[in-house]
C-alpha positions as CSV (number, residue, x, y, z in Angstrom):
1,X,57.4,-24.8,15.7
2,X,56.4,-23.6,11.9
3,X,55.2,-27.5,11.6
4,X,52.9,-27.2,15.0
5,X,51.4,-24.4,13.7
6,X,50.4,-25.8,9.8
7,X,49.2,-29.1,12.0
8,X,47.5,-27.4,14.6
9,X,45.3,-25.2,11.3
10,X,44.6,-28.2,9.5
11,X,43.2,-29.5,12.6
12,X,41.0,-26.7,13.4
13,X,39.3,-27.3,9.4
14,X,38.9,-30.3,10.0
15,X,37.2,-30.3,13.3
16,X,34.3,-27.4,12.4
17,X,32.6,-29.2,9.4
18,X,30.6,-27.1,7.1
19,X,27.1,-27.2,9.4
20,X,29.0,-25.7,12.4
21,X,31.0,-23.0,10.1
22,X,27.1,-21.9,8.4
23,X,25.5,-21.7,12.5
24,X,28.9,-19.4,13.4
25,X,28.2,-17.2,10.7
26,X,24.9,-16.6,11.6
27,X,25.8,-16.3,15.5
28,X,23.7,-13.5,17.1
29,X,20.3,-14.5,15.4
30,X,18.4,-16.7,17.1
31,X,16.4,-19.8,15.2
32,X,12.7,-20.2,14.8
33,X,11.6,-23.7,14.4
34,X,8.3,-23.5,15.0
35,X,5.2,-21.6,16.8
36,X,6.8,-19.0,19.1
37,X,5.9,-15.7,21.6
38,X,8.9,-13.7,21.0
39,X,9.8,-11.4,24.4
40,X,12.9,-10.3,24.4
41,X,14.8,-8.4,22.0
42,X,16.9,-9.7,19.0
43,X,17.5,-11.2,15.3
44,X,15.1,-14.1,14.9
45,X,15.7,-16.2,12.2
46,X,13.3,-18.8,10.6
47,X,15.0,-22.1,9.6
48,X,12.7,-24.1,8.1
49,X,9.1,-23.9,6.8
50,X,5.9,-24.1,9.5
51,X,3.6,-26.1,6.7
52,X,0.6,-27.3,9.3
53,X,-2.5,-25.1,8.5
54,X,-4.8,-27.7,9.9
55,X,-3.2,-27.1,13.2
56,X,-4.8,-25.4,16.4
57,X,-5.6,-21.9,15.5
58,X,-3.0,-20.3,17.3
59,X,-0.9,-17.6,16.0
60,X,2.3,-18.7,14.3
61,X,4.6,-15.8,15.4
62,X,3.6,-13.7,18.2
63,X,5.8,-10.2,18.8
64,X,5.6,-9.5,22.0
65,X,9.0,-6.8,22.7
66,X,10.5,-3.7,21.0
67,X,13.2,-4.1,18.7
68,X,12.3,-7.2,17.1
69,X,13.9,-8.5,14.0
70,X,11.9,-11.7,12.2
71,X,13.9,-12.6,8.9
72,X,11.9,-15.4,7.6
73,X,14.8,-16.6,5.6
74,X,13.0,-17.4,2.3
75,X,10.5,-19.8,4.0
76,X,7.1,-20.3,4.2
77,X,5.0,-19.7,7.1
78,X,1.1,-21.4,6.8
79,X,-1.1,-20.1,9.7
80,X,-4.5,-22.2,10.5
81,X,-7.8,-21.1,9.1
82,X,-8.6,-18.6,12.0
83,X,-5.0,-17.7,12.7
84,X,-2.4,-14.8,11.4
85,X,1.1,-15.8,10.3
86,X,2.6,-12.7,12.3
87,X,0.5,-10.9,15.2
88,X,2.5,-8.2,17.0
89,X,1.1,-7.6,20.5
90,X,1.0,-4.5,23.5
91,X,2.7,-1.4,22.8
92,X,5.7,-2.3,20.1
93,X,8.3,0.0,18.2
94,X,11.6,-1.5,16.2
95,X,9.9,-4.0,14.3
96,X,11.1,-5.7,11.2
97,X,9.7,-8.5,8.9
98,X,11.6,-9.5,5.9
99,X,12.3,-12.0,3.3
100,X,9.9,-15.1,3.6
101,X,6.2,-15.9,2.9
102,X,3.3,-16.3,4.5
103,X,0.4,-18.4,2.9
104,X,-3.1,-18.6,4.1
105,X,-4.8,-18.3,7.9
106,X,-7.3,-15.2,8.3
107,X,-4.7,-12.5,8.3
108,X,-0.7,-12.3,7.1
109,X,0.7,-9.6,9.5
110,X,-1.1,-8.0,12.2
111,X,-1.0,-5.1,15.2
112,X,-3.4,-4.5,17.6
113,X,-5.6,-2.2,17.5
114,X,-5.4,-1.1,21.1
115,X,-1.4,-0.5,21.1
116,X,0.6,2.7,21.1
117,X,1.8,3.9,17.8
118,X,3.5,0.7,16.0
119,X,6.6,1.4,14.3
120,X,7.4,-1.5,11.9
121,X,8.9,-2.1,8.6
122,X,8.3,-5.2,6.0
123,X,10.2,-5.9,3.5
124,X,10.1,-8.7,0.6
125,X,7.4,-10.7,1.9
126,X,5.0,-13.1,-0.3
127,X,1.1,-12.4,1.8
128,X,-1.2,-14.7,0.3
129,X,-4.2,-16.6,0.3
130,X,-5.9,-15.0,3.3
131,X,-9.3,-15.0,4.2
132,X,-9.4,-11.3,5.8
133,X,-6.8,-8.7,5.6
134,X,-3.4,-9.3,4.0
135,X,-1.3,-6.6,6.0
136,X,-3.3,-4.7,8.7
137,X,-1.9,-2.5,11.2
138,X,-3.6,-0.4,13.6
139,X,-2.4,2.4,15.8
140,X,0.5,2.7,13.2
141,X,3.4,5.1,14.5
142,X,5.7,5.1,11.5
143,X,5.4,1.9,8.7
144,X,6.9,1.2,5.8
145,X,6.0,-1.6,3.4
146,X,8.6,-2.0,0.5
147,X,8.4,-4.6,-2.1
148,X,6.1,-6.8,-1.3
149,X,3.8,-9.2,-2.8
150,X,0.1,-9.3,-1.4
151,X,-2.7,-11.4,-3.4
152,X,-5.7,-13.4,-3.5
153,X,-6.3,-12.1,-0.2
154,X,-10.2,-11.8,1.2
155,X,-10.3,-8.3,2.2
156,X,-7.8,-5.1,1.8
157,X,-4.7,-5.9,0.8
158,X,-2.4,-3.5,3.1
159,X,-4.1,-1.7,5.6
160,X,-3.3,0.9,7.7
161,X,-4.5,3.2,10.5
162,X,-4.5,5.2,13.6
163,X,-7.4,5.8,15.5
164,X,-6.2,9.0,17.3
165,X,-4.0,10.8,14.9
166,X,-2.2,10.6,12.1
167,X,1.3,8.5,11.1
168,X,4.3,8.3,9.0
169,X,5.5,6.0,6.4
170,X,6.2,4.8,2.9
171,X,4.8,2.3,0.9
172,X,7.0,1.9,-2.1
173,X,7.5,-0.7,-4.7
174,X,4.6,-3.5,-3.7
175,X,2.4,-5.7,-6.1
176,X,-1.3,-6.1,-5.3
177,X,-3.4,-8.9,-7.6
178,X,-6.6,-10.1,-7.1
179,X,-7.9,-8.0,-4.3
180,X,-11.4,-8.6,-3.2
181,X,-11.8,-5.3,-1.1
182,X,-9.7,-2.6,-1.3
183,X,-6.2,-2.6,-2.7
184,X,-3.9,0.1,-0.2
185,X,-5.9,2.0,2.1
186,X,-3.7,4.4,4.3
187,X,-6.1,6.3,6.9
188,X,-4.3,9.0,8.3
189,X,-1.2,9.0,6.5
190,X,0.6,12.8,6.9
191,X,4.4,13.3,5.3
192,X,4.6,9.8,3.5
193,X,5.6,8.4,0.4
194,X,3.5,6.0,-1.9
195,X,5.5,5.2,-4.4
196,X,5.8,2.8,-7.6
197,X,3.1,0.2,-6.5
198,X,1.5,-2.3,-9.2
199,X,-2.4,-2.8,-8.3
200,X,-4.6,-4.9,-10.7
201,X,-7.9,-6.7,-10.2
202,X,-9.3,-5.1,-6.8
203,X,-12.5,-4.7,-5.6
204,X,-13.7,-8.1,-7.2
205,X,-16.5,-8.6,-4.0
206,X,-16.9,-5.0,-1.9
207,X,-18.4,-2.4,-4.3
208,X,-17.1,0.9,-4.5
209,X,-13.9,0.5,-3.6
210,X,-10.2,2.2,-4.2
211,X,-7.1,0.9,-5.4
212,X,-5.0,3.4,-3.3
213,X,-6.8,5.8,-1.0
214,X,-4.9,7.9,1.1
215,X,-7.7,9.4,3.9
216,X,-7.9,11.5,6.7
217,X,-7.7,9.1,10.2
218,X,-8.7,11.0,12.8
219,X,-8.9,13.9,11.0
220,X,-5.5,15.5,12.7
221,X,-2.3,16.4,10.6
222,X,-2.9,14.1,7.8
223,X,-2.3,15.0,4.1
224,X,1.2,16.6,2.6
225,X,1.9,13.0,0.8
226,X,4.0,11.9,-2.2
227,X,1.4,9.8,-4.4
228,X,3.8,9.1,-7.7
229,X,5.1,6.7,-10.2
230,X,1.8,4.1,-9.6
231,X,0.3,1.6,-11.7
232,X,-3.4,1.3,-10.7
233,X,-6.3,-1.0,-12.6
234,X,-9.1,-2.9,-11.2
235,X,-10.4,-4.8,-14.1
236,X,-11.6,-7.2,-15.1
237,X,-12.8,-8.0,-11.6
238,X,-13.0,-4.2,-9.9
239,X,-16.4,-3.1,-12.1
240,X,-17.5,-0.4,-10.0
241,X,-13.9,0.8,-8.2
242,X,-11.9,3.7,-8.5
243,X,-8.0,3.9,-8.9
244,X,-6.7,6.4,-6.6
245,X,-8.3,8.9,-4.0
246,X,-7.3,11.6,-1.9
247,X,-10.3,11.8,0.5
248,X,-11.4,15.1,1.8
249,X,-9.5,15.5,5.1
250,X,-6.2,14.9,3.6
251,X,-4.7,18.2,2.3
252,X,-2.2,19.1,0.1
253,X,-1.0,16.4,-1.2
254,X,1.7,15.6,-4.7
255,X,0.0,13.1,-7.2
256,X,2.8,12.6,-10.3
257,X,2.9,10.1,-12.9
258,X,0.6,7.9,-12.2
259,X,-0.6,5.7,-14.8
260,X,-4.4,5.1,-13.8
261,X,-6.4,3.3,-16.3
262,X,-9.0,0.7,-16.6
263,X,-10.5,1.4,-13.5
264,X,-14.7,0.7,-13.2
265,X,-15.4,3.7,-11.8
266,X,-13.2,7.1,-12.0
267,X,-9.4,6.8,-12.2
268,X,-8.3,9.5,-9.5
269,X,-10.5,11.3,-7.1
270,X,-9.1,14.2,-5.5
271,X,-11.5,15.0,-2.7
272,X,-9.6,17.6,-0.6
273,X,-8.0,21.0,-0.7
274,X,-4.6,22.2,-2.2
275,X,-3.8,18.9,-4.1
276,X,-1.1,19.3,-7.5
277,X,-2.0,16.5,-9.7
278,X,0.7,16.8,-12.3
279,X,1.8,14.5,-15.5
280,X,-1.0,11.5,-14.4
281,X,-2.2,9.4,-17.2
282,X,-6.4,8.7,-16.4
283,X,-7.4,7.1,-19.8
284,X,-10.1,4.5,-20.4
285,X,-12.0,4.4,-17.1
286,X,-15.5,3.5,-16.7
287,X,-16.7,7.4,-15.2
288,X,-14.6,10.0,-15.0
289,X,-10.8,10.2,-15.6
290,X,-10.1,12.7,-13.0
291,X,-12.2,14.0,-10.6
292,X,-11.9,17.3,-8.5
293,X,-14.2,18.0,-5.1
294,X,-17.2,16.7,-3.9
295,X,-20.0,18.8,-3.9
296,X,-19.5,21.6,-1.8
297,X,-15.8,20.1,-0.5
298,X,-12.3,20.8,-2.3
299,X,-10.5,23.6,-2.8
300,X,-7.7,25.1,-4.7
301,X,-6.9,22.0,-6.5
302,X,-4.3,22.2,-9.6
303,X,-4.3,20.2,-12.3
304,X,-1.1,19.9,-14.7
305,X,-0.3,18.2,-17.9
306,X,-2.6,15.5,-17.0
307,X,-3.8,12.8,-20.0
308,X,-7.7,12.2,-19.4
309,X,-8.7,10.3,-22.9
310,X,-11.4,8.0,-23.8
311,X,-13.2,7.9,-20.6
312,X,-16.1,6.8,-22.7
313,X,-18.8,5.3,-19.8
314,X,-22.5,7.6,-20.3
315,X,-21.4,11.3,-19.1
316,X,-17.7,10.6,-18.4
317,X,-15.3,13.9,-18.6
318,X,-11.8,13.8,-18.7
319,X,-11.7,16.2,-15.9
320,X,-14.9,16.9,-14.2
321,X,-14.8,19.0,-11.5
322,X,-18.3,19.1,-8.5
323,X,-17.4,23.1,-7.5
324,X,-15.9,26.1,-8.8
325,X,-13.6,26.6,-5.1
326,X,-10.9,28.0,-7.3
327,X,-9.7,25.1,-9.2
328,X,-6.6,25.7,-11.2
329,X,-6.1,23.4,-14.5
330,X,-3.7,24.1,-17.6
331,X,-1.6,22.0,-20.1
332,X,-4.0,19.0,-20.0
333,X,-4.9,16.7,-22.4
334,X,-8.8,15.6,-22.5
335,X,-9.6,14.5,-26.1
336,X,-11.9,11.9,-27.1
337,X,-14.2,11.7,-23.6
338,X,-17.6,11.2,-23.9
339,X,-18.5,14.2,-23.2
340,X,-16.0,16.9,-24.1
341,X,-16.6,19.9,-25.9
342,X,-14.5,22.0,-28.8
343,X,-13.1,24.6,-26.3
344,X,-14.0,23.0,-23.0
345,X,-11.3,21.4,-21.0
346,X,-13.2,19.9,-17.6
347,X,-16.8,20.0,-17.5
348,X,-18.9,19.7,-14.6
349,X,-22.0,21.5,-13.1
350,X,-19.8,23.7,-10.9
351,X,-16.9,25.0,-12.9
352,X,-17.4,29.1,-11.5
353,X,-14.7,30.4,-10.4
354,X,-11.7,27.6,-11.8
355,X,-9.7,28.7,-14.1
356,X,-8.2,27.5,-17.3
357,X,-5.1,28.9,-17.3
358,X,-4.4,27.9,-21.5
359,X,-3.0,25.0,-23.1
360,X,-5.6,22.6,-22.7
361,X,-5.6,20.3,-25.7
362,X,-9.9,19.3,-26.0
363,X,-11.6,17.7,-29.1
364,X,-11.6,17.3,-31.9
């Protein structure tokens, strides 16, 4: 009987070769071979590459249910000229994009914009060489973006929005290069998390642009973010752009340890009320290293061991602040600015009532 059993084993290796052992460990995720409208949910799995750019511009992946899972298994998806490698359609919530890359077509990943609140989350995915928008989602619910690679794209490189209120999400540990528009623009971002991205050469064909801005959507709830631990720098393409800012409907937000230099036009705007900028390095920009307010907007702003040096474009402060609404700033270091006096800190043409609360290191 002990004989049967040892025969009736080696039988079983021999009969699964190694092909049918690698699709039984990968039972439950279901293969992608080629162009596809996914319905139903489930773990997709892409097997091998889709190459064919020059075919009929039809979208390569289409996510059509809830609770989608698309692992694009290290392979390389390569939408036509007018097509997106992903497009997620009608109202969708559990999605997830991971591990692959998609190269070329108009757009990488896309939602509608007339959906209900996306929720969706990519991870470890290559976005190149598109002629539009390299990650755009509209009506987003709650997104996360996490280590990604997005480049030589057309337009902004990870763009998000809701057009009724605001969203959730964190966009942590992504590299941006050679953005032509803006690099992450989050439009009604409230409660989220941006968070060790790498952003060089934006900005190369829109003027006027921002590396990371974090705005107001709708204008409903946004604000209360975690802006830290990002490397922002738009040259030598990005002549007239600005690093990071905090436009003027999005309160209250943390920016910590950034390291914003080399930017054409100021390094970090903060636009809005009751912001803490705190420990952010603004050096060598081509205006401004910080800015606080504009005009009459901005309020009760602190700034806090901040480095604003040799911001040396015509009139360019290390901290320049539009009002005196009851700025805060202490502990900063402003030296060598082109403008900067001996016991001045910030300058600007509405300092009144901010304070400098001591330990501002100025010139010489």
């Amino acid at each position: 009987m002990k004989k049967v059993r040892m025969l009736a084993a080696m039988f079983a290796v021999a009969f699964y070769p190694l092909g049918v052992q690698e699709l039984l460990a990968d039972e439950g995720r279901i293969p992608i071979f080629g162009t596809i409208t996914i319905s139903q949910a489930g773990h997709y799995i892409l097997t091998r590459d889709i190459p064919d750019p020059a075919a009929p511009a039809a979208n390569v992946i289409t996510i059509a249910a809830d609770n989608v899972s698309v692992d694009l298994n290290g392979r390389t998806i390569s939408p036509a000229a007018g097509a997106a490698g992903i497009s997620i359609t009608a109202p969708r919530k559990g999605i997830t994009v991971l591990n692959g890359r998609i190269v070329g077509g108009a757009v990488g990943i896309i939602s509608g914009s007339g959906l209900d609140p996306v929720s969706i989350r990519i991870e470890s995915v290559e976005v190149a060489g598109q002629s539009s928008n390299g990650i755009i989602i509209n009506n987003g619910g709650y997104v996360e973006v996490i280590g990604c690679h997005v480049h030589d794209v057309g337009a902004v490189g990870i763009n998000v929005a809701n057009s009724a209120t605001s969203f959730g999400g964190r966009f942590i540990g992504n590299t941006l290069e050679r953005i032509t528009n803006a690099g992450i623009s989050l439009n009604g971002l409230l409660a989220g998390e941006v968070r060790g991205n790498f952003l060089k050469e934006f900005g190369s064909v829109a003027g006027g642009v921002n590396g990371i801005q974090v705005s107001e959507g709708a204008g409903v709830n946004a604000g209360g973010n975690l802006v830290a631990a990002n490397v922002v720098s738009s040259l030598p393409s990005g002549t007239d752009d600005s690093g990071i800012v905090i436009a003027t409907t999005s309160p209250n937000n943390l920016l910590i340890e950034n390291v914003v230099t080399r930017n054409g036009s100021r390094g970090i705007r903060s636009l809005a009320d009751g912001t803490r900028l705190e420990r952010n390095v603004a050096n060598q920009n081509g205006s401004h290293g910080i800015e606080v307010g504009l005009g009459a907007t901005g309020a009760f702003n602190h700034l806090e061991e901040n480095q604003a040096q040799r911001n040396l474009a015509a009139g360019a402060c290390g901290i320049f602040f539009t009002n005196g609404n009851s700025h805060t700033y202490r502990n900063n270091n402003t030296r060598g600015n082109t403008i900067v006096g001996p016991t001045a800190a910030a300058c600007g043409g509405g300092l009144g009532t901010n304070m400098d609360a001591g330990g501002n290191i100025t010139a010489p």
